[in-house]
N, CA, C and O atoms as CSV, one atom per row, in Angstrom:
chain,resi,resn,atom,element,x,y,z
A,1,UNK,N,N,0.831,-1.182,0.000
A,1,UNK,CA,C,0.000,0.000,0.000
A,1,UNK,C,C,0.875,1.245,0.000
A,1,UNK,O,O,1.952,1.273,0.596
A,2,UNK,N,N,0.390,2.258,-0.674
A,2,UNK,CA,C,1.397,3.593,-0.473
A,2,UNK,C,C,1.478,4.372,0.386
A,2,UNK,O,O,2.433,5.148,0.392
A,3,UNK,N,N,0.058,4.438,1.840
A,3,UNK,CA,C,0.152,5.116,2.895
A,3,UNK,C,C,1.347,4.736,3.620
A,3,UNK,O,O,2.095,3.982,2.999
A,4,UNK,N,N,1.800,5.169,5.094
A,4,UNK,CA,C,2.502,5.243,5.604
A,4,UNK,C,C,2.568,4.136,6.321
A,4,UNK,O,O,1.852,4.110,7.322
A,5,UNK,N,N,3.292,3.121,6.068
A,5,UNK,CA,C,3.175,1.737,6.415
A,5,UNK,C,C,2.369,0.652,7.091
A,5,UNK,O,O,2.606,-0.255,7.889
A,6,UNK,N,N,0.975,1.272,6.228
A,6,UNK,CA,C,-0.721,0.787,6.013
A,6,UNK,C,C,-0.332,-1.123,6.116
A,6,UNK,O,O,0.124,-1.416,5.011
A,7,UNK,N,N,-0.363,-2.145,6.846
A,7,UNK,CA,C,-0.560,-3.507,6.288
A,7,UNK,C,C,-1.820,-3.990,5.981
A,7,UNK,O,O,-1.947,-5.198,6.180
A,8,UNK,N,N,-2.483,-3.590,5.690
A,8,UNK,CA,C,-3.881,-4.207,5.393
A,8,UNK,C,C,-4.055,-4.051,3.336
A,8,UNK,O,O,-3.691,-3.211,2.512
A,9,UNK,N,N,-4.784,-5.343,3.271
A,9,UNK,CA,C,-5.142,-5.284,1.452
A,9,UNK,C,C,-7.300,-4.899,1.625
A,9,UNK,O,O,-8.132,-4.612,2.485
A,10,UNK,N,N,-7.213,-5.140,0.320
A,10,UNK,CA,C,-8.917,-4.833,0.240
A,10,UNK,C,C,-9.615,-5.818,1.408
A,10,UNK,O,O,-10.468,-5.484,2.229
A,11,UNK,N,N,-9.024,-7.065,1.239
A,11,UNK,CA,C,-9.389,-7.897,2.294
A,11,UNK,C,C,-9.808,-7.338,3.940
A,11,UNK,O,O,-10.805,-7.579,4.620
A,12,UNK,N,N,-8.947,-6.747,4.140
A,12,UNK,CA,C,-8.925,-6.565,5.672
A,12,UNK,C,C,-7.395,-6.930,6.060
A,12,UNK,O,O,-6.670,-6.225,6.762
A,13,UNK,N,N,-7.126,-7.883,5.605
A,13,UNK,CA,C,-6.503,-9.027,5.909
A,13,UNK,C,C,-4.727,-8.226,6.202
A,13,UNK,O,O,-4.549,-7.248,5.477
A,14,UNK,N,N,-3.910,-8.464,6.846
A,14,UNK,CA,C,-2.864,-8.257,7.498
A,14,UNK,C,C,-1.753,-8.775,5.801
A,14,UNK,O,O,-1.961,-9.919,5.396
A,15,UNK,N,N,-1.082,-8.218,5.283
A,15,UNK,CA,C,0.007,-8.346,4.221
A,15,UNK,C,C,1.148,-8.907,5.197
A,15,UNK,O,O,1.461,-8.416,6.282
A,16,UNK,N,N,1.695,-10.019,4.594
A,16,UNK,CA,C,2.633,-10.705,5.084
A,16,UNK,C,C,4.000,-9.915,5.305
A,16,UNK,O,O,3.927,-8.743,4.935
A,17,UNK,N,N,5.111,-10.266,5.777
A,17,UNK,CA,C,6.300,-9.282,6.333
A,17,UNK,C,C,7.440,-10.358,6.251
A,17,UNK,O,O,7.467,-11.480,6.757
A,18,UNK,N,N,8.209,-9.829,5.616
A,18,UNK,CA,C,9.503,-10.545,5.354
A,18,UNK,C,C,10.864,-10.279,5.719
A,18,UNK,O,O,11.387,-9.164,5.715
A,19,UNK,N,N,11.462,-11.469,6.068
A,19,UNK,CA,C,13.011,-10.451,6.343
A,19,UNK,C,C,13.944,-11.032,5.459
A,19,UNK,O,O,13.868,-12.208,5.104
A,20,UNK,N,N,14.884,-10.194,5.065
A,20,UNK,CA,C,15.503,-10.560,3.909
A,20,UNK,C,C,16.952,-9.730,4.186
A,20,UNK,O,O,17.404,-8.593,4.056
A,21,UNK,N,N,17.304,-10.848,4.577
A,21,UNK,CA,C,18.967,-10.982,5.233
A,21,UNK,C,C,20.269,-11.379,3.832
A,21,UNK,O,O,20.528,-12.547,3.543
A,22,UNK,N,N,20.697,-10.616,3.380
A,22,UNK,CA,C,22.197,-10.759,2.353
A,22,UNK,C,C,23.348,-10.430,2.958
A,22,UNK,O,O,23.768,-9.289,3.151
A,23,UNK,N,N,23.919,-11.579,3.292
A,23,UNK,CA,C,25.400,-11.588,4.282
A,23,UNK,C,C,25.958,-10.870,2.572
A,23,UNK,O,O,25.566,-10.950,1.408
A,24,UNK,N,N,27.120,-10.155,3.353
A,24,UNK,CA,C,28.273,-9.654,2.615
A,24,UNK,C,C,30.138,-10.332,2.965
A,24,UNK,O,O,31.117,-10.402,2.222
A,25,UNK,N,N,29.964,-10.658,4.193
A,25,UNK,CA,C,30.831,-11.942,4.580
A,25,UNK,C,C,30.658,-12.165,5.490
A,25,UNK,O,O,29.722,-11.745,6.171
A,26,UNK,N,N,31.902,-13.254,5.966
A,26,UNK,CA,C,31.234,-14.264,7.224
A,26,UNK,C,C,32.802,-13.973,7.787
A,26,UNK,O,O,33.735,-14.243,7.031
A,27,UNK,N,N,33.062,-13.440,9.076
A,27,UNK,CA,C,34.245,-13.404,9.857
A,27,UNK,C,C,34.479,-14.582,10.906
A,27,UNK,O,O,35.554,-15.102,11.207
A,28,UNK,N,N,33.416,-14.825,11.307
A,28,UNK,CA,C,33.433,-16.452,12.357
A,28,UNK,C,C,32.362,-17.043,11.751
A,28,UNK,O,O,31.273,-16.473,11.816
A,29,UNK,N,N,32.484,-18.211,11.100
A,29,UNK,CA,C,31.202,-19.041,11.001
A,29,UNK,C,C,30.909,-19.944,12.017
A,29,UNK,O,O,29.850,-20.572,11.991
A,30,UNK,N,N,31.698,-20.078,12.881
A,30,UNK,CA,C,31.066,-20.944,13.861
A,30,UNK,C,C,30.236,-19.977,14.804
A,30,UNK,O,O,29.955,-20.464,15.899
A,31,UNK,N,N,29.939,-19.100,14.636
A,31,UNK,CA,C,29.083,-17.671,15.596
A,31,UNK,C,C,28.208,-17.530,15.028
A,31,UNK,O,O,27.174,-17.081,15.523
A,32,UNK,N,N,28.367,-17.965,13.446
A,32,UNK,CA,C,27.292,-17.751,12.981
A,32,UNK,C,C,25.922,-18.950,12.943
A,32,UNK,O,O,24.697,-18.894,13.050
A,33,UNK,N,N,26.822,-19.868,12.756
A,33,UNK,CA,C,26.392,-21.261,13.344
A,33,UNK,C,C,25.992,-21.364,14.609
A,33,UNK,O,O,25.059,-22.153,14.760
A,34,UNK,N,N,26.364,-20.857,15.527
A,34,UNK,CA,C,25.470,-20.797,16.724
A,34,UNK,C,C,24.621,-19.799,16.874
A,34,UNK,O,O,23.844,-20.077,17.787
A,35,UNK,N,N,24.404,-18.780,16.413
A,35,UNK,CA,C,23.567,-17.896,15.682
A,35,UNK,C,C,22.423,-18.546,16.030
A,35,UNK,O,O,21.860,-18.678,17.117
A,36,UNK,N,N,21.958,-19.257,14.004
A,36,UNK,CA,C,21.532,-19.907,13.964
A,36,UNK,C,C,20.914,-21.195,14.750
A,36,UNK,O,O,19.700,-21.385,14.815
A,37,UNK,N,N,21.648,-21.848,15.196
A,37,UNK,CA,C,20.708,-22.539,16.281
A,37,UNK,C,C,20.108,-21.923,17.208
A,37,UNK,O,O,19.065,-22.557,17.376
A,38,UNK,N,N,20.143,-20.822,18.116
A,38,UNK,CA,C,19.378,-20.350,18.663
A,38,UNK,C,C,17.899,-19.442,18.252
A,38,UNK,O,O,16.898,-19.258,18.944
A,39,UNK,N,N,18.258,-18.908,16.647
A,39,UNK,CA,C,17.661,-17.923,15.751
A,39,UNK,C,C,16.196,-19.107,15.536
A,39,UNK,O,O,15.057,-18.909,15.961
A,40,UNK,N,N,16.623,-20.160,14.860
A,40,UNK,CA,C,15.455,-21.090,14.590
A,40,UNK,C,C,14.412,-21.198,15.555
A,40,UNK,O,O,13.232,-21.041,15.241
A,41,UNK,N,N,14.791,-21.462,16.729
A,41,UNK,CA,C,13.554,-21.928,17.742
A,41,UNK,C,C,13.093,-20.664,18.308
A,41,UNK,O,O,12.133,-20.641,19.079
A,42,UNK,N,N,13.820,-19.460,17.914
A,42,UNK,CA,C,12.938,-17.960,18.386
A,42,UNK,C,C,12.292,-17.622,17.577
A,42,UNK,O,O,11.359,-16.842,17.767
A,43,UNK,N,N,12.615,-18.135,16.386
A,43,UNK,CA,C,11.484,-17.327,15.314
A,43,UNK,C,C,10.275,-18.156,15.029
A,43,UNK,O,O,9.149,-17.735,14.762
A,44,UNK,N,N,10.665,-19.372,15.123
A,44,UNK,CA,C,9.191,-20.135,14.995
A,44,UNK,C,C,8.106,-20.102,15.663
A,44,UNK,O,O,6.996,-20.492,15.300
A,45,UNK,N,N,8.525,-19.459,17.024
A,45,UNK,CA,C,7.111,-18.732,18.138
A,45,UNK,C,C,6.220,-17.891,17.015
A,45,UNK,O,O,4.998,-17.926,16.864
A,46,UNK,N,N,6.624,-17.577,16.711
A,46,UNK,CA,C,6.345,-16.227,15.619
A,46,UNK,C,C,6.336,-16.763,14.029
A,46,UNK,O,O,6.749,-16.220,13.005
A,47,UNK,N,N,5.627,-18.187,14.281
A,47,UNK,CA,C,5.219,-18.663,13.000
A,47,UNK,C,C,6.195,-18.429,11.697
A,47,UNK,O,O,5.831,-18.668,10.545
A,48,UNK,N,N,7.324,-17.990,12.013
A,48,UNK,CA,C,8.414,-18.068,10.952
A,48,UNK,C,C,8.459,-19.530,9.755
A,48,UNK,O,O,8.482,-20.737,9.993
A,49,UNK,N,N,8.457,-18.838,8.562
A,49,UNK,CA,C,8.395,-19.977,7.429
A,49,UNK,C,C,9.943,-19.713,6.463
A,49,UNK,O,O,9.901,-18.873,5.564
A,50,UNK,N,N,10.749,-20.187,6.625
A,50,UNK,CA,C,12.255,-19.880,5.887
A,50,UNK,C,C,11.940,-20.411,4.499
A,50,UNK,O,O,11.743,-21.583,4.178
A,51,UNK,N,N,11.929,-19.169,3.630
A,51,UNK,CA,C,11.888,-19.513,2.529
A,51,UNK,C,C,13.250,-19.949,1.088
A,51,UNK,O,O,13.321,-20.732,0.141
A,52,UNK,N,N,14.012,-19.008,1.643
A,52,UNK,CA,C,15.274,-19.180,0.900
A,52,UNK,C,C,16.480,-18.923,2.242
A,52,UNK,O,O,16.509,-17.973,3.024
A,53,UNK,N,N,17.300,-19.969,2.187
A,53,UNK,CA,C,18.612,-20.034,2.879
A,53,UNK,C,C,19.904,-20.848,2.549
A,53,UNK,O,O,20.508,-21.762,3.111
A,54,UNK,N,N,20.059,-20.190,1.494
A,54,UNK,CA,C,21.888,-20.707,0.997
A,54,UNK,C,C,22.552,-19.226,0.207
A,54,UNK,O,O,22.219,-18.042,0.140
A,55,UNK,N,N,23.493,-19.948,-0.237
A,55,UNK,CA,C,24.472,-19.204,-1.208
A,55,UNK,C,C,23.984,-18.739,-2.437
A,55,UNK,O,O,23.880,-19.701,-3.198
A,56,UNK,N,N,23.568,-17.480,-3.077
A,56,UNK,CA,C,22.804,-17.180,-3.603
A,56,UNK,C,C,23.644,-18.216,-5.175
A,56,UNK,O,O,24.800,-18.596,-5.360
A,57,UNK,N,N,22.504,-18.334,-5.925
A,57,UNK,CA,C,23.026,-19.164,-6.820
A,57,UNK,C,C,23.613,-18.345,-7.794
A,57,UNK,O,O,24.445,-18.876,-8.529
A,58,UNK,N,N,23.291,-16.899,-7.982
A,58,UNK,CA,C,24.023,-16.162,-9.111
A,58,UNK,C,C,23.644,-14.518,-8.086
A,58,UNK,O,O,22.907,-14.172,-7.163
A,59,UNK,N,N,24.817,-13.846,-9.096
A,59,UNK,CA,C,24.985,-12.715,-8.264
A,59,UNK,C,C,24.959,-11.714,-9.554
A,59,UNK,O,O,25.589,-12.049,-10.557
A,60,UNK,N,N,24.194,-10.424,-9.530
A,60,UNK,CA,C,24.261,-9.882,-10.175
A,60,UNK,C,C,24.051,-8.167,-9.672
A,60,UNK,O,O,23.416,-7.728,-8.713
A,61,UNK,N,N,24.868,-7.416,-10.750
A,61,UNK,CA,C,24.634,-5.681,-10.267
A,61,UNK,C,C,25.184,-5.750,-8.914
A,61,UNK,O,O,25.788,-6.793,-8.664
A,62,UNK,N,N,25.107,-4.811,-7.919
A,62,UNK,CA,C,25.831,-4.747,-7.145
A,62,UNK,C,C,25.569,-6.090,-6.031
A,62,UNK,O,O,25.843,-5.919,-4.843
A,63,UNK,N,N,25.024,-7.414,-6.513
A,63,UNK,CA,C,25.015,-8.430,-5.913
A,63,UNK,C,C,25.891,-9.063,-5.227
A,63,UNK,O,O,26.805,-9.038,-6.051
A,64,UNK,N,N,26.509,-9.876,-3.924
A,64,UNK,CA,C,27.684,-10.521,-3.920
A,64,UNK,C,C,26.972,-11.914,-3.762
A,64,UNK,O,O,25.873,-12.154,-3.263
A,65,UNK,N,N,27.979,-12.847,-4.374
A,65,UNK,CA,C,27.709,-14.578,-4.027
A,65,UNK,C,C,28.054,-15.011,-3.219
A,65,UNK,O,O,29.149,-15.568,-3.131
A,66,UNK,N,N,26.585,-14.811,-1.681
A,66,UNK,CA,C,27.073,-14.809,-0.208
A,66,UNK,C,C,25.294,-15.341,-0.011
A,66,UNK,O,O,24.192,-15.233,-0.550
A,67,UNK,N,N,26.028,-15.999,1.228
A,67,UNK,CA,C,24.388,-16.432,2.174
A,67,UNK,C,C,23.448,-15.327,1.911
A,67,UNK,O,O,23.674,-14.117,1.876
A,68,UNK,N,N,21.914,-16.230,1.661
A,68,UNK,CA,C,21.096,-15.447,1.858
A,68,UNK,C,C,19.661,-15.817,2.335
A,68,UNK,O,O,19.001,-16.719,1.820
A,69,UNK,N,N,19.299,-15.147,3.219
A,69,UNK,CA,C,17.994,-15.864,4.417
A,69,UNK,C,C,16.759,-15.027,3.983
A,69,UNK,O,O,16.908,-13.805,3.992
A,70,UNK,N,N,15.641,-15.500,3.629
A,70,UNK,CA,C,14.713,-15.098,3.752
A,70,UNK,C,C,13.465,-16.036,3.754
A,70,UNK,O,O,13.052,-16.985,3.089
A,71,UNK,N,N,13.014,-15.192,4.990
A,71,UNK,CA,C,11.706,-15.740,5.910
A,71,UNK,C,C,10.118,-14.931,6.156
A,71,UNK,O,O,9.806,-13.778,6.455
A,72,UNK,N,N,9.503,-15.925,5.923
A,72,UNK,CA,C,7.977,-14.846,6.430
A,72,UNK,C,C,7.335,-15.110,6.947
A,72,UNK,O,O,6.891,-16.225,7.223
A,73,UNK,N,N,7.051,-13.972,7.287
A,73,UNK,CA,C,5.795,-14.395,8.714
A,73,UNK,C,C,4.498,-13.687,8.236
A,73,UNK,O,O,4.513,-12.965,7.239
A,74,UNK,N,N,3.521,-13.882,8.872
A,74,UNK,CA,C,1.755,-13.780,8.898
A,74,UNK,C,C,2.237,-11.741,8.681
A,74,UNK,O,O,1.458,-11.028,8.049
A,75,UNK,N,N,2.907,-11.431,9.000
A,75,UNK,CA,C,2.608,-9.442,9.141
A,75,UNK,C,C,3.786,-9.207,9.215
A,75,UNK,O,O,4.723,-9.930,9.553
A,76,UNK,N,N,3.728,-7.673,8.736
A,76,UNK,CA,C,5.453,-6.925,9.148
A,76,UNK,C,C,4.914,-6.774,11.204
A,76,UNK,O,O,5.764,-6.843,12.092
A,77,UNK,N,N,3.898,-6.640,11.390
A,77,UNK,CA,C,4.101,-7.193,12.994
A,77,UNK,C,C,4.642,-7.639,13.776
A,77,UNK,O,O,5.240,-7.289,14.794
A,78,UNK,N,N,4.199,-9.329,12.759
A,78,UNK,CA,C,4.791,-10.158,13.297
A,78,UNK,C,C,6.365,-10.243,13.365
A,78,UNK,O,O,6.978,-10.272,14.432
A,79,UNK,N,N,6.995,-10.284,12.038
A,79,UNK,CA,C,8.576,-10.180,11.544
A,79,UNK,C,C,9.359,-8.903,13.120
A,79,UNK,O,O,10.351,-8.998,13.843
A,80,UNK,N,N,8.190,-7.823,12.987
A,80,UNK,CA,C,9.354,-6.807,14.206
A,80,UNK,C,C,9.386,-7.465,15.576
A,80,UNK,O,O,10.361,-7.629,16.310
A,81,UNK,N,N,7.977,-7.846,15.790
A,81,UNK,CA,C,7.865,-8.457,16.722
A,81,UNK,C,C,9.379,-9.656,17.323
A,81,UNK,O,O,10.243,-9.613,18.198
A,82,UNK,N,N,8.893,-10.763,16.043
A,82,UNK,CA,C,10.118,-11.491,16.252
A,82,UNK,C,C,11.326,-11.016,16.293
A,82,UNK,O,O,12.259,-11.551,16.894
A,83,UNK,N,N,11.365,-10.296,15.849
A,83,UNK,CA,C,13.095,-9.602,15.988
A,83,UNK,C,C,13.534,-8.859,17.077
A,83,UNK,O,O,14.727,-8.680,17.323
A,84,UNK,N,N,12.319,-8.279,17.952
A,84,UNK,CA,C,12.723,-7.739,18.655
A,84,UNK,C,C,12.255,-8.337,20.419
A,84,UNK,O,O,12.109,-7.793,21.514
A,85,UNK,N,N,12.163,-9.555,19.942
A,85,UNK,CA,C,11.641,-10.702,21.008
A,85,UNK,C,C,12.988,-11.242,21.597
A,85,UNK,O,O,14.009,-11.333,20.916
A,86,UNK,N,N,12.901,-11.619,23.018
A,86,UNK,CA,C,14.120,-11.903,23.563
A,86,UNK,C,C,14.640,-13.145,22.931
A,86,UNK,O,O,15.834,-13.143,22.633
A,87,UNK,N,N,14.053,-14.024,22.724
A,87,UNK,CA,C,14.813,-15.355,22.310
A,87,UNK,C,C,15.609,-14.489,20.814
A,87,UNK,O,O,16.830,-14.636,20.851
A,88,UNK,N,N,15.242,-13.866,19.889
A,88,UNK,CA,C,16.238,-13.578,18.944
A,88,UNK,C,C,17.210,-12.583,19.210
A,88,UNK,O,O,18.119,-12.539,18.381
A,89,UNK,N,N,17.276,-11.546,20.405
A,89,UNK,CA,C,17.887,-10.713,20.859
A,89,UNK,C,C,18.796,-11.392,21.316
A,89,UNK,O,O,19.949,-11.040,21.070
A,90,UNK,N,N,18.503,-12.793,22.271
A,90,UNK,CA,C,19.742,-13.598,22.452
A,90,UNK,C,C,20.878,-14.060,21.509
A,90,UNK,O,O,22.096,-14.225,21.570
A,91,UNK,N,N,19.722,-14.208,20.462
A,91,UNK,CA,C,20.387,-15.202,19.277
A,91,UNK,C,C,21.574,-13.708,18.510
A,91,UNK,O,O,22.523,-13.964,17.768
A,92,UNK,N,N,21.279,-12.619,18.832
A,92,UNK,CA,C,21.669,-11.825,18.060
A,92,UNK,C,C,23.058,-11.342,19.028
A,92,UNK,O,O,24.009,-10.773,18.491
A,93,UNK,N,N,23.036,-11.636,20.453
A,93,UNK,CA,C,24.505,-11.228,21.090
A,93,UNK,C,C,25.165,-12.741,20.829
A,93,UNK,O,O,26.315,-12.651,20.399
A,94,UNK,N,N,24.756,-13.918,20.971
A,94,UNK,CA,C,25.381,-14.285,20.289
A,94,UNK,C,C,25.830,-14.672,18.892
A,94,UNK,O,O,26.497,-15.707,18.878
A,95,UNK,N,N,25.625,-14.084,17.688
A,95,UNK,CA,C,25.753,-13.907,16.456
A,95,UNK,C,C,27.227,-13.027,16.579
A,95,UNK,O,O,28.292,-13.335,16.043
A,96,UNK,N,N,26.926,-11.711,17.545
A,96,UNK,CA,C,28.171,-10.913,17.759
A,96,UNK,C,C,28.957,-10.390,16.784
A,96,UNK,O,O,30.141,-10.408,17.121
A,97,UNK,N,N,28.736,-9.866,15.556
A,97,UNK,CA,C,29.255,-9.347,14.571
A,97,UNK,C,C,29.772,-10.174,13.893
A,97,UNK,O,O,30.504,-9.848,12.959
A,98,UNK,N,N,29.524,-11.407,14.191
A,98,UNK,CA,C,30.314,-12.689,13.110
A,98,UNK,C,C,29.936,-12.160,11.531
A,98,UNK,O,O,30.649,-12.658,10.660
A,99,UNK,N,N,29.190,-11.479,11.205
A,99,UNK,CA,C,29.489,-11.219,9.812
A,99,UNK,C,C,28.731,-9.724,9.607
A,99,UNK,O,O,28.324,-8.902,10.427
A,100,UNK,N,N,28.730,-9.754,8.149
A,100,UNK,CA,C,28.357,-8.226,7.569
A,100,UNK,C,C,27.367,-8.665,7.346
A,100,UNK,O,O,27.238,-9.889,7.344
A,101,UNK,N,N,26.230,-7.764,7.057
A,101,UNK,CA,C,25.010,-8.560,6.536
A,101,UNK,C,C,23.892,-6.890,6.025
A,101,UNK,O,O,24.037,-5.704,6.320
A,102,UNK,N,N,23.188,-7.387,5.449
A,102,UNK,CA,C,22.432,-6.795,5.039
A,102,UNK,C,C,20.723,-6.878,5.423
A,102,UNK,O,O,20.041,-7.432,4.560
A,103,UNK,N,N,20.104,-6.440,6.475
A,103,UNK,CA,C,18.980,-7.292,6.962
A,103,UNK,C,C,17.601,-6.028,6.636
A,103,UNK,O,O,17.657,-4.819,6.859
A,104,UNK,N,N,16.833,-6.554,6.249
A,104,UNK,CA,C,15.981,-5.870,6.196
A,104,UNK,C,C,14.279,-6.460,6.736
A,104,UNK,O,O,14.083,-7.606,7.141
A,105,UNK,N,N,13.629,-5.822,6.667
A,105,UNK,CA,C,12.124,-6.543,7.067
A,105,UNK,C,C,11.321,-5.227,5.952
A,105,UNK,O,O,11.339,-4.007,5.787
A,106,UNK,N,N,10.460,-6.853,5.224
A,106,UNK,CA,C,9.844,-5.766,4.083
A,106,UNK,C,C,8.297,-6.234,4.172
A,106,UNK,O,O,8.132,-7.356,4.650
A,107,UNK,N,N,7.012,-5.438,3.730
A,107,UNK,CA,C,6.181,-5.826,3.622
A,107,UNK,C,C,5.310,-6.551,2.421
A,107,UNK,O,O,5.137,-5.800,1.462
A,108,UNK,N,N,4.852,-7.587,2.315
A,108,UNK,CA,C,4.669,-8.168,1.025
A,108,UNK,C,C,3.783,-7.750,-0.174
A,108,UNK,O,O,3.205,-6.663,-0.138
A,109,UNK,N,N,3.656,-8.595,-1.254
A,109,UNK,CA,C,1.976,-7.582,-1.243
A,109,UNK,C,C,0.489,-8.066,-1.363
A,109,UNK,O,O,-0.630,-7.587,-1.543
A,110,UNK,N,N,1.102,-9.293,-1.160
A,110,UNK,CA,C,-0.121,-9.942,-1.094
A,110,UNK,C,C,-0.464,-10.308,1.444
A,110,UNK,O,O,-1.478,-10.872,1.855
């Protein structure tokens, strides 16, 4: 929608919310790896569905050929919500700058 970050369609209905994470590199992968194990079981409270998570298969324009995570949830609500929920706040001191990344949370449009 073009209002000021309106989530609702004609429906009524809540537009889904995505986060869409493009590492730029990885300085510890084992941080990041434990990251991750903690990241999984916080986001799934929050109905998290991982849609894409590897090495992007081609890289293009200012693209790099680096991990890339993206997940959605029921609302951009939900997505801040989860992110800013303690189980991923944990997951995120320990992540600890293990890499560069690019993270965003976007709203869908359906």
């Amino acid at each position: 929608s073009s209002d000021l970050g309106g989530a609702s369609t004609e429906s009524g209905m809540a537009k889904k919310g995505y986060w869409v994470s493009a590492y730029r590199s990885v300085k510890d992968p084992d941080k990041v790896a434990a990251y991750a194990k903690l990241a999984g079981p916080a986001l799934a409270q929050f109905g998290a569905k991982y849609l894409a998570r590897d090495v992007a298969a081609n890289a293009y324009e200012a693209g790099i050929k680096a991990r890339i995570v993206i997940v959605e949830f029921e609302s951009v609500a939900q997505a801040v919500a989860a992110h800013d929920s303690p189980g991923y706040q944990a997951a995120l001191k320990v992540f600890d700058h293990a890499a560069e990344r690019d993270f965003r949370i976007v709203e869908g449009l359906e």
